[in-house]
N, C-alpha and C positions, 0 to 999 in steps of 0.2 A: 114022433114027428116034431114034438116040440124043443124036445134037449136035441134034434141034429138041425133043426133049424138055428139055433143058440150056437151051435159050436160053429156053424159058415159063418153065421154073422163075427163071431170072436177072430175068427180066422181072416178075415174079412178086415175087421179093425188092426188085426195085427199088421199086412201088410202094406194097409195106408202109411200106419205111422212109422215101418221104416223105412219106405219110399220118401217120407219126408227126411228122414235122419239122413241118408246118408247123401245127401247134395254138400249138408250142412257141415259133415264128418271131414267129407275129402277136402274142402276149401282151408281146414281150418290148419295155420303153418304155411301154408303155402298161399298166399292171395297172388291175386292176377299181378305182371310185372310192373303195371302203368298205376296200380296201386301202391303197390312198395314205394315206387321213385315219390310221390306224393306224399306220401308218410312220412321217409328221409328229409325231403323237404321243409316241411311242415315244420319238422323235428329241428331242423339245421337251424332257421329260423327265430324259433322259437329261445336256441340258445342266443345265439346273436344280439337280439330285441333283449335278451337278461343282461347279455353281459354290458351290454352299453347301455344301459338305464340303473347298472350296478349302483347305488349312491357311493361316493366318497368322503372324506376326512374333509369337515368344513372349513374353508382354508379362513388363517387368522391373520393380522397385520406382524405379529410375532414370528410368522412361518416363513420370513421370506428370505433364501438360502442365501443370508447373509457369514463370512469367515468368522470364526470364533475370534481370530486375530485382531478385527478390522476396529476393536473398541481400541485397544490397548496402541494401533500403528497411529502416525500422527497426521495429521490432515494433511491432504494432499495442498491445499494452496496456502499452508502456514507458511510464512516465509524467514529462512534462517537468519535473518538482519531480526525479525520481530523477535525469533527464541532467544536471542545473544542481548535484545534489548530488556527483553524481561528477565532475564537469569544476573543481568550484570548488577553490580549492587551498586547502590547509591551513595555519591560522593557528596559530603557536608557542604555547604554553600560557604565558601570564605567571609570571614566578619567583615561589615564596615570599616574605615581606616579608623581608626580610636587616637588621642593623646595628640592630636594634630598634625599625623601623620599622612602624608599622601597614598595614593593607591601604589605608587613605586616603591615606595618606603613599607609599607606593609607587607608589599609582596617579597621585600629581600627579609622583612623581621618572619617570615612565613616558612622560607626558606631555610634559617636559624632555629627555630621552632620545630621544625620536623626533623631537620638532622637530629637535634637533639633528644628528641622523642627516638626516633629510631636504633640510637645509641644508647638509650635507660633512663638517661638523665634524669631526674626532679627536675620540679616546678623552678626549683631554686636555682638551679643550674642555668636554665634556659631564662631567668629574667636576667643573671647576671652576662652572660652571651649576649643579649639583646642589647643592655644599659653599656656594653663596653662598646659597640656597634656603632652606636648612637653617639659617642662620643667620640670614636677614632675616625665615623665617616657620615656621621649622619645616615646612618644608614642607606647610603646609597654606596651600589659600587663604583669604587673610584679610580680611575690610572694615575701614573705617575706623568707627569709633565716633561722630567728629567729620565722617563725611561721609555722611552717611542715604543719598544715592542708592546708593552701593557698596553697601548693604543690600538692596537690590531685586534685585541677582542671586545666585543660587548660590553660598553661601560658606560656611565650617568655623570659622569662629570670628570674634573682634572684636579688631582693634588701635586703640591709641590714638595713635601717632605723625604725629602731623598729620593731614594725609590719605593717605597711604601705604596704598599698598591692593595686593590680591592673592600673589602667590608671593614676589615682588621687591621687595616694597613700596617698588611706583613710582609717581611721583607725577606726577595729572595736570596741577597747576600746575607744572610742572618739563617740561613738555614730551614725557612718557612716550608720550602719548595718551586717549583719551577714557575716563572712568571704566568706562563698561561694558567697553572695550576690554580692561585692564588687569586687570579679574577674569577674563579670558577664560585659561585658564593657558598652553595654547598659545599665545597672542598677546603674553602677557608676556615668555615664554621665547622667543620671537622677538625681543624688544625687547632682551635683555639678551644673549643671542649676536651681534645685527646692532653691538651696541655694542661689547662684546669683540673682534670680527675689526676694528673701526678702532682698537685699541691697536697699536702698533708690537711687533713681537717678541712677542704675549701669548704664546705657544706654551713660551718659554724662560724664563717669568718665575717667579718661587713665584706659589703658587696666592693666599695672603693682595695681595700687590699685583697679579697679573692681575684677582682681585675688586675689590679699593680703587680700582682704576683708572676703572671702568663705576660703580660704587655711590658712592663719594666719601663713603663712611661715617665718624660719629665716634668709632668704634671699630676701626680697620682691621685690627688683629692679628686678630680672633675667628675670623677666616674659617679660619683655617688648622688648627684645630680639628676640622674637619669633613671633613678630607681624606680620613683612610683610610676612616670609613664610605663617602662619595659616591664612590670607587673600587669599595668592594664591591658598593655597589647600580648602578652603571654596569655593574660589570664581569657582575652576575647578569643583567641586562637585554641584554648583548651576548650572552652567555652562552646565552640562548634563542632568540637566533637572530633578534634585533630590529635 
C-alpha cells in the first residue's frame, strides 16, 4: 500500500510540473505581437538616445576650416598704392646749396653730377664739369640774346656771347648740337664730359687746362678759380649718397 501510494503521488508531481512547463515552452520565440512592436521600439530608441549623445572631437580655436592658402594670399583690404609705397626704395634727400650757391644753381650742378655718375666718371671728372659750368654760366642755364630760338625753351637768364647758349655755353654753329639740344642741361653736360674723356691724360691734368682743352676759351686761366667750390659741391652731392 505504501510503495503504490508513492508512486500516484510521483505520478502526481510529475504532471503538475509539465503543466507548468509547457505554457512556458510554447511562448518562448514567439511572444505576443503587441509585445514585439514594444521591444523594436524600445530597441529603435535606445539606439537613437546613443547615437545623439555620441561625444565628439572637442572642437579647438585651431579647428576652424580655415584654406591652407589664406596665410600666404594677401590681405584683402591691403591697398596696391600702400604695396608700391613700401617696395619702392628710397631716394637720398638732395644737400643743402654749399659754396654760396642757390637752390637753382645746385640743382643744374646736380644735374652735371649725375650725368656724370652715370657715364663712370671720377670724382675728378665731375668737379672739373662743375668748376667749367661755373665759369661759362654761372651755372645757370643761359639763352643766347642774339639767338631768339634758345629763348623758347626753359632758361634762367640771357647771354650775349654770340650764340652760346645753355650750361656750357656751347655753340650750335660749332657743332655742339641742335639749339634746343644744348639748353637741354643733361644733354649739355653729356657733350662736355664725352669731350673731356677724348683729351689724352685729362684725369692728370690741372683742372684750368683739362677745361681749356674741351672749351678753347679766350680766357683759359679763370677756370681754375672755381675749383675748391665745384669740389665742395661734388663732394655734398656724393656725400648724399648720389
Amino acid at each position: 500500500m505504501a510503495v503504490a501510494a508513492g508512486v500516484v503521488c510521483c505520478l502526481g508531481l510529475a504532471a503538475l510540473a509539465q503543466a507548468r512547463e509547457e505554457p512556458a515552452g510554447t511562448g518562448r520565440g514567439a511572444p505576443p505581437a503587441a509585445d514585439a512592436n514594444l521591444a523594436r521600439r524600445a530597441a529603435a530608441e535606445a539606439a537613437s538616445r546613443s547615437l545623439d549623445r555620441a561625444p565628439g572631437p572637442t572642437p579647438t580655436p585651431s579647428a576652424s576650416p580655415t584654406p591652407t592658402s589664406a596665410a600666404s594670399a594677401p590681405s584683402a583690404t591691403a591697398s596696391p598704392s600702400a604695396s608700391r609705397k613700401r617696395a619702392a626704395p628710397k631716394r637720398p634727400a638732395d644737400p643743402a646749396p654749399v659754396a654760396g650757391l642757390t637752390r637753382a644753381q645746385m640743382a643744374n650742378a646736380k644735374v652735371i653730377v649725375r650725368t656724370g655718375r652715370e657715364l663712370g666718371f671720377p670724382r675728378r671728372g665731375l668737379v672739373i664739369a662743375v668748376a667749367t659750368a661755373m665759369q661759362e654760366s654761372n651755372l645757370y642755364n643761359v639763352a643766347s640774346g642774339v639767338l631768339p630760338e634758345s629763348q623758347e625753351y626753359p632758361h634762367q637768364g640771357i647771354g650775349w656771347d654770340h650764340d652760346s647758349v645753355g650750361l656750357f655755353q656751347q655753340r650750335a654753329s660749332s657743332g655742339w648740337g641742335e639749339v634746343g639740344q644744348l639748353m637741354d642741361p643733361a644733354f649739355a653736360a653729356r657733350q662736355f664730359l664725352a669731350a673731356l674723356a677724348e683729351i689724352p691724360g685729362w684725369e692728370d691734368l690741372p683742372l684750368t687746362v683739362a677745361a681749356q682743352s674741351v672749351q678753347i676759351s679766350a680766357y683759359p686761366d679763370l677756370y681754375a678759380q672755381h675749383e675748391w667750390r665745384a669740389a665742395e659741391v661734388v663732394d655734398a652731392f656724393l656725400s648724399a649718397g648720389m
